[in-house]
N, C-alpha and C positions, 0 to 999 in steps of 0.2 A: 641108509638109502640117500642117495644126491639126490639134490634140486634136480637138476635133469630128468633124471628115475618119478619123480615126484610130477613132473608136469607130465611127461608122458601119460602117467596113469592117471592123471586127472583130466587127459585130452581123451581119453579111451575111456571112463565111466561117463565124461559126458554125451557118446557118442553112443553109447548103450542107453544111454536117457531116454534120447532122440529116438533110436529104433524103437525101442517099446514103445513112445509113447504117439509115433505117429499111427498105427492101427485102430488106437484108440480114437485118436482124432479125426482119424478119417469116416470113422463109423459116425462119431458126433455129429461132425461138422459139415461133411458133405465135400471135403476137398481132400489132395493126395500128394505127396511127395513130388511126384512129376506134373504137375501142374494143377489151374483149379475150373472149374469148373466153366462152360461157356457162360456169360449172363447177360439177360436179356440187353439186346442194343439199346432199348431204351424204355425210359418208365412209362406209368401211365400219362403221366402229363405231356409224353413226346421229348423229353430231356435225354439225352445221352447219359445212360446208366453206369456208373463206375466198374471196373472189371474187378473179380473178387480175388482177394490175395493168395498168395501160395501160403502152404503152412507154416513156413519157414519165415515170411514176412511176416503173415499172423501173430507169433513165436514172440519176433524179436523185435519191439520196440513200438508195436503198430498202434499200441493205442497213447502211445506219444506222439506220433508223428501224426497220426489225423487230428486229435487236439489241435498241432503247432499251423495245419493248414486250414482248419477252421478256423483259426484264431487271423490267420494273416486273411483268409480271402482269396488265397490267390487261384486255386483252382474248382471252388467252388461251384456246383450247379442248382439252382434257384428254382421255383414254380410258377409259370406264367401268370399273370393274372389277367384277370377277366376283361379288365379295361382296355389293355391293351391286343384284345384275338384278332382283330381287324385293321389292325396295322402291323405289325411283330411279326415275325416268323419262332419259332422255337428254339430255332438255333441262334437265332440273338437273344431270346428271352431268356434260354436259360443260362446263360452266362451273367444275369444282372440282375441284382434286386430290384424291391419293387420299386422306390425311388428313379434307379438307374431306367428300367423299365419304360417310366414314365418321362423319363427323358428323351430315353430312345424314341416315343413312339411323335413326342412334340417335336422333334427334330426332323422325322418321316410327312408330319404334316405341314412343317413349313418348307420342305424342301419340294413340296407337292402344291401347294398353294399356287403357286403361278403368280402372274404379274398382275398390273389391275385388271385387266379384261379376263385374270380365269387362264390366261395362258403358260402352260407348264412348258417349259426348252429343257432338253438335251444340257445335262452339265451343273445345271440348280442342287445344291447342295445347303444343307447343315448341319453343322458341327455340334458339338457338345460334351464338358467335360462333368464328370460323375460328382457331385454335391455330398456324398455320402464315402466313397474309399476312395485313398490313394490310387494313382496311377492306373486307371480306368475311364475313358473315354471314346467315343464315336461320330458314326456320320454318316447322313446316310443323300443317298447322292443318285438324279436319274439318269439312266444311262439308254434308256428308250422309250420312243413312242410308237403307238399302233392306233388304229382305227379297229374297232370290233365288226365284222360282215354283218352288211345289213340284213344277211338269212337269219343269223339269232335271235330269230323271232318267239324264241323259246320263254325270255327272261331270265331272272336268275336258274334258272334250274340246275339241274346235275346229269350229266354226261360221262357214263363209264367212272362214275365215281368221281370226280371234278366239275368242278363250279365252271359255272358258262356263263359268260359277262351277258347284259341283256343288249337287244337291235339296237345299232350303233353309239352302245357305250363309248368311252374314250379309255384307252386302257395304256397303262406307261410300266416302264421296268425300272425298279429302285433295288439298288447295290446297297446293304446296308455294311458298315466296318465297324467289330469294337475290339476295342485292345484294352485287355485286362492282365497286368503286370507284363509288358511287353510280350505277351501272348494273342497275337491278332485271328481274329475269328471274321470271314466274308460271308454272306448268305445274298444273293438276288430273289426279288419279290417281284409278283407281277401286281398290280394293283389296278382297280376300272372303277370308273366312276359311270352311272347312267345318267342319262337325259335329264338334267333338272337337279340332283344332287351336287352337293358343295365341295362333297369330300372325295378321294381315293379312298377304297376297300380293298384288302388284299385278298386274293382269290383262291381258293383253297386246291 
């Protein structure tokens, strides 16, 4: 029998493998040959849920390749934490540990802070670069002002399921940017401060 004869049949009992043993897999696992299963957009935490692999990925190499990406960081997603719900969006939180996190959310505050008199302008920004992994940094930067109507006589409450700033809050828009391994993630926030409070609150 030649080499030739020899690889052929060794490409053809591997392919008979495969058949049999995807029925079995599919039963297991919940996924198919022709693609894998929809999953959910995102977790409980509100993070962007990873899509599940095909068999075939599964198969061949997958639980080295997630190792090699956990290990680098690079497209990791994180769980918010608690410190940060009132400044963060989840689309930048879960891009950042909790260090990173807490970066993000001191960078939102000083970029909101205003000048001595309390006043916030159009354009105030800060930066910050990540203390904890490589090549991961952000900024978050305002990009508008509003006045809240003075009919929102309501207070904070909740309107059709959304947060209602209370009677003539101040309320601004913050652009937040983080780029984690040249991968840049944008999210805009609205944020309102009331009468007599020090800080911006992001508005749900």
């Amino acid at each position: 029998m030649t080499s030739k004869t020899l690889i052929r049949s060794a490409a053809f009992g591997a392919a008979a493998v495969s058949l049999a043993f995807a029925p079995a897999a599919q039963a297991q696992f919940g996924f198919s040959l022709g693609g894998s299963k929809k999953a959910a957009e995102t977790t409980s935490e509100g993070c962007p849920a990873g899509k599940k692999k095909s068999i075939g990925a599964s198969i061949l190499g997958s639980v080295a390749g997630s190792v090699a990406n956990r290990a680098a960081g690079k497209f990791a997603s994180f769980v918010p934490i608690p410190e940060v719900a009132s400044t963060l969006t989840n689309a930048i939180a879960c891009k950042l540990d909790e260090k990173e996190q807490k970066q993000a959310a001191e960078a939102t505050l000083a970029a909101t802070r205003g000048n001595e008199a309390g006043e916030v302008r159009v354009g105030d920004t800060a930066e910050w670069t990540s203390g904890s992994r490589k090549d991961v940094k952000g900024k978050s930067t305002v990009v508008a002002l509003e006045q809240a109507p003075a009919g929102n006589a309501g207070g904070n409450g909740k309107a059709k399921g959304k947060q209602v700033a209370a009677a003539g809050a101040q309320c601004i828009t913050v652009t937040d940017v983080v780029i984690v391994n040249g991968e840049e993630t944008t999210a805009n926030k609205r944020m309102c401060k009331a009468p007599g409070q020090a800080r911006y609150s992001l508005m749900a």
